[in-house]
Every structure is written in structure tokens, then in C-alpha cells.
N, C-alpha and C positions, 0 to 999 in steps of 0.2 A: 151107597156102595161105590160109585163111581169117584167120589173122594175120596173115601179110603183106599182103594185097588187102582185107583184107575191106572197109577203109574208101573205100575205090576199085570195089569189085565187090559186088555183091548176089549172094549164095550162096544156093540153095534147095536143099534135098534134099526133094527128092518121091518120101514115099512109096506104094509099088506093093505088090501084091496079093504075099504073102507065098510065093515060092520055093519052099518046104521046108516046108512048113504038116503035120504028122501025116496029116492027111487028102486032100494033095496027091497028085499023078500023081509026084513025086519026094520023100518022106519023108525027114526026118534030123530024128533021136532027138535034138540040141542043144535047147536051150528049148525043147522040146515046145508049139509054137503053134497050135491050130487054123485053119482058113482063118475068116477072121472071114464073119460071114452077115449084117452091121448095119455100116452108117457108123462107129456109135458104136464097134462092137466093134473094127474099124480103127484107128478113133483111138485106142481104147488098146494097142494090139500096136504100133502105129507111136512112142506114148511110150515104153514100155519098152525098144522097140528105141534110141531117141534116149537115154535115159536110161542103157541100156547098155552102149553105144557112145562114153558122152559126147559126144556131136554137139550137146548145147543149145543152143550157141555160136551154133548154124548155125538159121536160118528154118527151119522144117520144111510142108509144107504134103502133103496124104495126099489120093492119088484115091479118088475112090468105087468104090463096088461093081463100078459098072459097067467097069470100065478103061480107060476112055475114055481117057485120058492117057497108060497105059502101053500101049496101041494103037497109037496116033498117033507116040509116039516109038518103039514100037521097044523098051522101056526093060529088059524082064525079061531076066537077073535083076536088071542094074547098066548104067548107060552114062555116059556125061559128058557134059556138053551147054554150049555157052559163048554167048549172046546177045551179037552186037553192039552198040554205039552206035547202030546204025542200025537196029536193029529185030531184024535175021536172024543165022540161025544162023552163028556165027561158027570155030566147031569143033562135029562130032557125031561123038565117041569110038565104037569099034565095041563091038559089042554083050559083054557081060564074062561069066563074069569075065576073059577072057583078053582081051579089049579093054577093059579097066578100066585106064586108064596115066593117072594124076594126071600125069605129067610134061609128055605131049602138052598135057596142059588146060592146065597152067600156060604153057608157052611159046607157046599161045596167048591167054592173058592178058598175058602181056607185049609181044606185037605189036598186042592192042589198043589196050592204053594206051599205045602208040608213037604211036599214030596220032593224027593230026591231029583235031582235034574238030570 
């Protein structure tokens, strides 16, 4: 999607407090990540993640500690979110991973860019 739109759509992965962290309330042995305890530490589990994933392509921007962000959206452990032209939420994907459907996102991108400016 980010090939095709990207130069039409501003893509952000923001990321959220780490899912599966070793030291989480749900553990998995993959990447062995601690919950980070530091902004800083954040920001580098959230590159590795981008760097692993290949996602560099994609703006990346990381909440803080506090989770302020992944509060307010709702967001853990994944969700999809589409800003209109207008400001407001234009699609809010339900909460994943089994509400994680890239296809909703996108055919709500192509009824934005339908629209009238």
C-alpha cells in the first residue's frame, strides 16, 4: 500500500509498548526483547523492529513510556487507523491481530482519494 499511495497518503507506524516483551504479562521466546524502561531504550527495539521487518520505507514515530497513544487509540497489539482530509478518523480497524485487515485500510483509502477536495 505504501507503494502504491504513499505519494498521495502519509503512512505512520507508530510504535507501542512491546506485546511479547520476555518480561511481559504474555512472553514469547522470538527476539527475546525486554519491556524497555527508557524512551531511549524504546527507540531502539522500535528500530530493530523497523529494520526487521523492513518497514524503513514507512515514517516511523514511537510512544513514550507512558502510552499515552496506545491508550487513546486502543492500539495493542496492532490496529489500522486512516485520517481523513478533513481532519477525522476516516477508517479505525478493530483491534488485531484478528482485526488487523490491510484490505479494509486500503479500500478506505481509495474512497478517500475519491472524494472531492
Amino acid at each position: 500500500m505504501h507503494e502504491t499511495y504513499g505519494d498521495r497518503v502519509q503512512f505512520l507506524l507508530v510504535y507501542i509498548r512491546e506485546a511479547h516483551a520476555i518480561d511481559s504479562e504474555s512472553p514469547m521466546t522470538f527476539g527475546m526483547i525486554e519491556d524497555p524502561i527508557s524512551d531511549a531504550e524504546r527507540r531502539g527495539v522500535a528500530s530493530q523492529c523497523v529494520d526487521d521487518l523492513e518497514l524503513d520505507a514507512i515514517t516511523t514515530v514511537i510512544d513514550r513510556l507512558d502510552d499515552r497513544v496506545n491508550q487513546a487509540y486502543q492500539a495493542g497489539p496492532d490496529r489500522l487507523y486512516l485520517v481523513g482530509q478533513d481532519g477525522k478518523i476516516a477508517y479505525a480497524g478493530a483491534r488485531g491481530p484478528s482485526g488487523f485487515r490491510p484490505s479494509e485500510l486500503e479500500d478506505a483509502i481509495v474512497a478517500e482519494l475519491g472524494r472531492d477536495r
